[in-house]
C-alpha positions in Angstrom: 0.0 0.0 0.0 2.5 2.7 0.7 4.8 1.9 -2.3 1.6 2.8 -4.3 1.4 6.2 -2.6 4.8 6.8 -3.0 4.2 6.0 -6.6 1.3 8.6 -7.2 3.1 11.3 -5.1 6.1 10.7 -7.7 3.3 11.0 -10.9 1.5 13.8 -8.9 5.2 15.9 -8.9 5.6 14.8 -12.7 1.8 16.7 -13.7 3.1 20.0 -11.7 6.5 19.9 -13.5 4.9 19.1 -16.5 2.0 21.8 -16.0 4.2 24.1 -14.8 6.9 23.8 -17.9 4.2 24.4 -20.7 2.7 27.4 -18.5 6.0 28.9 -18.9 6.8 27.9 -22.6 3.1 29.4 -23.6 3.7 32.2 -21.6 6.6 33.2 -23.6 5.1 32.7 -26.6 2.2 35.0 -26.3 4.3 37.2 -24.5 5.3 38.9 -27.8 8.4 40.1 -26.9 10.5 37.1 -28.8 11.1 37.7 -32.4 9.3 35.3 -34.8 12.4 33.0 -35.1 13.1 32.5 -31.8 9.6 31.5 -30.9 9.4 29.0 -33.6 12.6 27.4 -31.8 10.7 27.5 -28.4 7.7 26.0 -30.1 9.5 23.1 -31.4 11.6 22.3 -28.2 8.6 22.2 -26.6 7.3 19.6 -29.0 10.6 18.1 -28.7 10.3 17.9 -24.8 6.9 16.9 -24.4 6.9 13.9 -26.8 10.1 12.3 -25.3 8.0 12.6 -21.9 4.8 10.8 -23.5 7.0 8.3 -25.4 8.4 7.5 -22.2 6.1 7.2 -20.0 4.8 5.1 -22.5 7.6 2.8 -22.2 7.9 2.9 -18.6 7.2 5.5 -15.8 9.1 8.3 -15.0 11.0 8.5 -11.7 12.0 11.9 -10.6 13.9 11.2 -7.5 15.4 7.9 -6.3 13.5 7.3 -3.7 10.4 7.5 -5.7 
């Protein structure tokens, strides 16, 4: 039971890193202040970033810390 809570703390920390990340990234792209290049670089590390995440935890979870 309580390595299945440490598991969904570690998956709850993952969502506000991941939430948190893409808040930022959008920010700065409405923002307007970047020019038009460098935004199109933001915009694709972003898509970058969040499909190794997804293909990942597709494979197998993520672990953020090692005693998670």
């Amino acid at each position: 039971m309580e390595a299945k809570q440490t598991d969904q703390a570690c998956e709850f920390s993952l969502d506000i890193l991941v939430t948190t990340f893409l808040d930022n990234i959008n920010h700065l792209l409405t923002d307007g202040t970047l020019t038009r290049s460098r935004r199109s670089v933001l915009m694709t590390w972003k898509v970058r970033i969040i499909s190794c995440l997804l293909l990942q935890y597709i494979k197998k979870p993520i672990r953020m810390a090692p005693n998670c």
